[in-house]
C-alpha positions in Angstrom: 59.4 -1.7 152.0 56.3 0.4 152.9 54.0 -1.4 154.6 55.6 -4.5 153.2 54.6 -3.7 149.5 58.0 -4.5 147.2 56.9 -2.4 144.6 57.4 0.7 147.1 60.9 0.5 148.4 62.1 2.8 150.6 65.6 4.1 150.6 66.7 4.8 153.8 70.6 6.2 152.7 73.0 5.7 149.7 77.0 5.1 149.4 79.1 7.3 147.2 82.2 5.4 145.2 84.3 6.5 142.1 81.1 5.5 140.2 78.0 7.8 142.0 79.9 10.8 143.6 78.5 12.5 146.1 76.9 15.8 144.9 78.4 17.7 147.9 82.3 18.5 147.3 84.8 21.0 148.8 83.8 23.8 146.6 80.3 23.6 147.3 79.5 21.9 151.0 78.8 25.6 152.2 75.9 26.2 149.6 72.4 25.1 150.0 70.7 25.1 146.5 67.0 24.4 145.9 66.3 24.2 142.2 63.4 23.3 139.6 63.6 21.9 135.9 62.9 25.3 134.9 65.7 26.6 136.5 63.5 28.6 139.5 65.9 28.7 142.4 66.7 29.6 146.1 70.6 29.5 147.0 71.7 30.6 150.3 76.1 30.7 150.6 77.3 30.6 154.5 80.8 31.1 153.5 82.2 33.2 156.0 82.7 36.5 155.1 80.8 35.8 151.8 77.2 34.9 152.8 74.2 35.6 150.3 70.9 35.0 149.4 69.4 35.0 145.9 66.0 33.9 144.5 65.9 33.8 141.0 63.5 32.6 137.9 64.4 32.9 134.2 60.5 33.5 133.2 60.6 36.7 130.9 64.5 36.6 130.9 65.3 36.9 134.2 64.2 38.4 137.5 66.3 38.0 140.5 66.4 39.2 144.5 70.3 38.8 145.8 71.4 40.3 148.9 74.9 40.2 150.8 78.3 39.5 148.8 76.7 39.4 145.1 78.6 37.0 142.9 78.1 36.0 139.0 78.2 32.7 137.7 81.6 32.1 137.9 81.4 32.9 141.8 83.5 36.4 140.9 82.2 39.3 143.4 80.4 41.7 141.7 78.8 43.8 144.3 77.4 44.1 148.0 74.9 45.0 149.6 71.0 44.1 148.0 69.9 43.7 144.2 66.2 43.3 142.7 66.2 43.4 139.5 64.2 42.2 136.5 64.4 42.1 132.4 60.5 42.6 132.7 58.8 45.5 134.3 58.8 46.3 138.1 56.5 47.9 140.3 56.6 48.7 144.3 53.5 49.7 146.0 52.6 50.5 149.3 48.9 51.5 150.6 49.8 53.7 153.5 53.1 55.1 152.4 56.6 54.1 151.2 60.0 55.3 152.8 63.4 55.3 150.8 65.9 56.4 152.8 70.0 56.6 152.6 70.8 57.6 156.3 72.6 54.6 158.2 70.3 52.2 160.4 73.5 49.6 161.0 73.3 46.3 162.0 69.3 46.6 161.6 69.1 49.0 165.0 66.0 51.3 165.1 62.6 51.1 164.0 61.7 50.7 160.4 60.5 54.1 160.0 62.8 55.9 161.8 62.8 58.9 159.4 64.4 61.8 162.0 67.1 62.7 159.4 65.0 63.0 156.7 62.6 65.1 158.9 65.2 67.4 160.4 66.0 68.6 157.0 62.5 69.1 155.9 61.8 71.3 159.1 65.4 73.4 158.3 63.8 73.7 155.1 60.3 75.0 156.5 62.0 77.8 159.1 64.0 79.0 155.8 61.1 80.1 153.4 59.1 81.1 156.8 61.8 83.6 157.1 62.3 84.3 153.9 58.2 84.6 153.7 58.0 87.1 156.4 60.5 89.5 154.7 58.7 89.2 151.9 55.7 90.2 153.6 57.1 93.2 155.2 58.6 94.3 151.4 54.7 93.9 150.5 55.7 90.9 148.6 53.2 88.0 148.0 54.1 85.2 150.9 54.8 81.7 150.4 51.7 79.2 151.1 53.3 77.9 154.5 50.2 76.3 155.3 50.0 73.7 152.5 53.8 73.2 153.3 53.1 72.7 157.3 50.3 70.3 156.6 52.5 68.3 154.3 55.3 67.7 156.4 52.9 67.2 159.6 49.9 65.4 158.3 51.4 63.2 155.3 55.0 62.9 155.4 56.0 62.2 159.4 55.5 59.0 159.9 53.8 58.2 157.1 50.3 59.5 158.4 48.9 59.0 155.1 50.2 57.8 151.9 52.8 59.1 151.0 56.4 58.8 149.5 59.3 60.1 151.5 63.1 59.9 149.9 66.0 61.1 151.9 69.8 61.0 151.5 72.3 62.7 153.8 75.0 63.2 150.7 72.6 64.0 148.0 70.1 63.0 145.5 69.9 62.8 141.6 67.9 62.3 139.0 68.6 61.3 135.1 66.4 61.2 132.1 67.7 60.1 129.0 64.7 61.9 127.2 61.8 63.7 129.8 61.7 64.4 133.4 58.0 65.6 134.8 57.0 66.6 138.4 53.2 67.0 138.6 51.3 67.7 141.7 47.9 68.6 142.0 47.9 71.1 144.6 51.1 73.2 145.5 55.1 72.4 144.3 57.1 73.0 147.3 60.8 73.5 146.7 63.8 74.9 149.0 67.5 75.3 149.1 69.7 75.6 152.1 72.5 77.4 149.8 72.0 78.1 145.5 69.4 76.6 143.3 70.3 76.6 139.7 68.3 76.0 136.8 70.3 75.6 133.3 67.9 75.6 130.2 69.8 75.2 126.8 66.9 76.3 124.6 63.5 77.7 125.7 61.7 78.0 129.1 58.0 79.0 129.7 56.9 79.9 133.1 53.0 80.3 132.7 51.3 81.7 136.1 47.7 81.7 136.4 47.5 84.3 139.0 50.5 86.1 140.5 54.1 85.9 140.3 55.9 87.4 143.6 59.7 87.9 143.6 61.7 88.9 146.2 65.3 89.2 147.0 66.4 89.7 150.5 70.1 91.1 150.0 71.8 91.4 147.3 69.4 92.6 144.1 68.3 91.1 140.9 70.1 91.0 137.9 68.3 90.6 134.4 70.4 90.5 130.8 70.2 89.7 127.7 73.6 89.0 125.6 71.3 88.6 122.1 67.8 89.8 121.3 65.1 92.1 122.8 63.6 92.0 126.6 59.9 93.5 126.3 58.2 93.6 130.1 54.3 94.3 129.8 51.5 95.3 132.1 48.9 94.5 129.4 45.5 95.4 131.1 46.9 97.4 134.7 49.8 99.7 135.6 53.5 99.1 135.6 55.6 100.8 138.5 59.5 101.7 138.6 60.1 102.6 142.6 63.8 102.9 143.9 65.2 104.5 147.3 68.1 106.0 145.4 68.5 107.0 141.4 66.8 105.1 138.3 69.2 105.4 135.1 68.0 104.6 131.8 70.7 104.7 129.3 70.9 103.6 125.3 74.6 103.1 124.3 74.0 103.4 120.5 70.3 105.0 120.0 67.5 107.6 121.2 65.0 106.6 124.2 61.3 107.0 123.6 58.8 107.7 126.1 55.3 107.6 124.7 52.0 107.9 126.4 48.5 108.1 124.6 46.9 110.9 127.0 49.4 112.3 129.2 53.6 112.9 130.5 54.0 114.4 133.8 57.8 115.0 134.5 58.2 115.9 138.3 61.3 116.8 140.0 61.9 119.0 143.6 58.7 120.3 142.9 59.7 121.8 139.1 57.6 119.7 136.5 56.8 119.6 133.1 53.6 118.1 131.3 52.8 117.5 128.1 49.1 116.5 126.7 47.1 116.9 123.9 46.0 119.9 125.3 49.7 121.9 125.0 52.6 121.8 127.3 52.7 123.3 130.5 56.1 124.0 132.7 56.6 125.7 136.2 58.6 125.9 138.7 59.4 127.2 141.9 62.7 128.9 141.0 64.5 130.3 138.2 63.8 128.9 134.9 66.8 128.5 132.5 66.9 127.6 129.0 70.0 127.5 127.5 70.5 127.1 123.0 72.2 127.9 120.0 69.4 129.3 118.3 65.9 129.3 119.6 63.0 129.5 116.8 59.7 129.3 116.3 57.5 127.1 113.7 54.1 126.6 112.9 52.2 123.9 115.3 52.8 119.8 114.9 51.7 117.0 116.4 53.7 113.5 116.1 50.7 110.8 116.9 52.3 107.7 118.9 52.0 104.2 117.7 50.7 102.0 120.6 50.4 98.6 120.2 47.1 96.7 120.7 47.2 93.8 123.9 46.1 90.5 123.2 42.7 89.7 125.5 43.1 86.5 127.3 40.2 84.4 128.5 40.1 84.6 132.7 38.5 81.5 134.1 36.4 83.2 136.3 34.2 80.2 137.1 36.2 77.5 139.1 34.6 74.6 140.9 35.7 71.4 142.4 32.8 69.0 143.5 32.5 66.8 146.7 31.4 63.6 145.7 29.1 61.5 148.7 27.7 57.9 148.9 23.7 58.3 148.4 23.3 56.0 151.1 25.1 57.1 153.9 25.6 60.4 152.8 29.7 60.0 153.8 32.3 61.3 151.3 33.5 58.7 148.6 37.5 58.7 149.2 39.8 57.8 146.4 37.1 56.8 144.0 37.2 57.3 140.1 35.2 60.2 138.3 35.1 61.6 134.8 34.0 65.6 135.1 32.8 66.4 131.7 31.7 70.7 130.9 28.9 71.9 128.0 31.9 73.2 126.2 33.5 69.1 125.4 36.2 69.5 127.9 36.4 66.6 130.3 38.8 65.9 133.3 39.0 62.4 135.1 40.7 61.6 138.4 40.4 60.1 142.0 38.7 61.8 144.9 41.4 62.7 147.5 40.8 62.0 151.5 37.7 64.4 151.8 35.6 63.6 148.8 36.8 66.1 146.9 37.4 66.4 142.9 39.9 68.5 141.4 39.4 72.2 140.5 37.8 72.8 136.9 37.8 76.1 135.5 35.6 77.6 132.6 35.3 81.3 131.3 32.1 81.3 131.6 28.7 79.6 133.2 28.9 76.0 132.5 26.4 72.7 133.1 29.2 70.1 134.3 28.0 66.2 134.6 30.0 64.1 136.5 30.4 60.2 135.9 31.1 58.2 139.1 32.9 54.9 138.6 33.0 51.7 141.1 36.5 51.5 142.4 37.1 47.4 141.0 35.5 48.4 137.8 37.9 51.2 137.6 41.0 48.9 138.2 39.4 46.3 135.7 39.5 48.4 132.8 42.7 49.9 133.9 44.4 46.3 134.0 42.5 45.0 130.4 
């Protein structure tokens, strides 16, 4: 008895008969099970050559962590290896960056974010569009933006310098949506295959550009067709320009070939040229001058007027801005802190400053008053959360 009180008994050990079995058998002596009335539970299995772990609570149907031979209730193996998993929602987050890699680390060698692999690749992948880049610079192509790409890979992604997500797999990666897939990024979209890229679209695809589009082919040319329906190319408010080393052919199969120009048509070849304006038509040459015909006549004078079509006039957004935003006390840039950017016009635009301050780019078409809301960080995540 405790401290000699009967009504507190203590029970030092207990003896198992036919009548009060002990709760530790054959089938289960190798299993340590803590458990609550709500079914909240730890179990850890040292069977050899079937250890595991797995932490489990039925709240919101059932959320579990089980790691090393994965069994189901009726001890059956149904897997290896780890398993988090919930019937609610799930969420991993990481301040300074998060790693999720595929390439072997056994027996738990290395350190945690040994990402050389991973890194390897990304640099293969850098020297490519350099290269590439540089031929395209020489063809008087538009380069790639190898700087954004550099400082990526060197001040985010090694090591997880900043926050960042790096995902790597020496055999491959996919990704399924049953419905929509989005890749967003506020600054550039880096992509780059060792071998083919293909892109399969069963319907419609829009490419929008807001300032150039530079393609270039190193070796073997570009090939455009059409099986059904019309390609129309336009240079809507500048110049369009054929150039080839060798011949250009231009060839309809079934119907005529119009060339149309409102003032002028030069036709230039070893020095011989024709041109025709509004003005008349004017030929010459440096040698003989052939014309060849069945009958050759002559009519009064007539002029066919071409029907050009009108261009659409888009908007430019000649006034772009981005804002840095700074603490009116210590005049140091406010990182990662909520804003609302809103223009005369009713367009607003809301985000987080990045690591200098800075806001994103907004863009009008034409001189705008812009007032910008600046929120505190908690009362941010406080609405955010209700």
């Amino acid at each position: 008895f405790e401290e000699g009180n009967p009504d507190r008994p203590y029970i030092a050990g207990v003896k198992h008969d036919s009548a009060h079995t002990d709760h530790v058998t054959i089938q289960n002596y190798k299993r340590n099970v803590l458990r609550t009335p709500a079914n909240n539970k730890i179990r850890l299995d040292d069977e050899r050559g079937k250890e595991h772990i797995k932490v489990s609570t039925e709240y919101g149907g059932k959320s579990q962590l089980n790691l090393g031979h994965l069994v189901d209730a009726g001890k059956q193996q149904r897997g290896e290896g780890f398993e988090l998993r919930t019937d609610l929602w799930g969420a991993v987050r990481a301040k300074k960056g998060i790693f999720i890699s595929a390439d072997a680390q056994d027996k738990a060698q290395g350190k945690v974010r040994e990402m050389a692999p991973a890194m390897a690749i990304l640099d293969g992948a850098q020297s490519q569009m350099k290269s590439l880049s540089t031929d395209a610079q020489t063809a008087n192509a538009d380069p790639a933006d190898l700087s954004s790409q550099i400082a990526l890979l060197q001040q985010s992604v090694k090591d997880l310098t900043q926050a960042a997500i790096l995902l790597s797999a020496p055999k491959g990666v996919a990704i399924a949506s049953g419905e929509h897939l989005q890749l967003a990024a506020s600054k550039n979209l880096i992509a780059n295959a060792g071998n083919h890229a293909d892109i399969g679209v069963v319907k419609n695809m829009f490419i929008g550009v807001g300032q150039a589009l530079s393609v270039f082919v190193r070796k073997a040319g570009i090939k455009l067709f059409a099986n059904k329906g019309a390609i129309s190319v336009q240079a809507q408010n500048d110049l369009m320009e054929l150039l080839a080393q060798k011949s250009i052919e231009i060839t309809s199969t079934e119907d005529e070939i119009k060339i149309t120009a409102k003032k002028k048509i030069t036709l230039n070849g070893g020095g011989s040229y024709i041109r025709l304006d509004a003005c008349g038509i004017e030929a010459g040459t440096p040698g003989e001058y052939n014309v060849k015909a069945g009958y050759y006549g002559r009519k009064p004078k007539a002029k066919l007027t071409p029907e050009l079509m009108a261009f659409p006039v888009i908007k430019s957004e000649d006034f772009n801005q981005s804002f840095i935003l700074l603490d009116e006390n210590t005049g140091q840039p406010l990182i990662n802190w909520p804003y609302e950017l809103e223009l005369e016009s009713g367009l607003k635009m809301s985000g987080i400053t990045d690591e200098n301050g800075n806001t994103e780019l907004i863009s009008s078409d034409k001189e705008e008053v812009v007032n910008i809301s600046v929120f505190e960080p908690d009362e941010f995540l406080d609405d955010e959360i209700n």
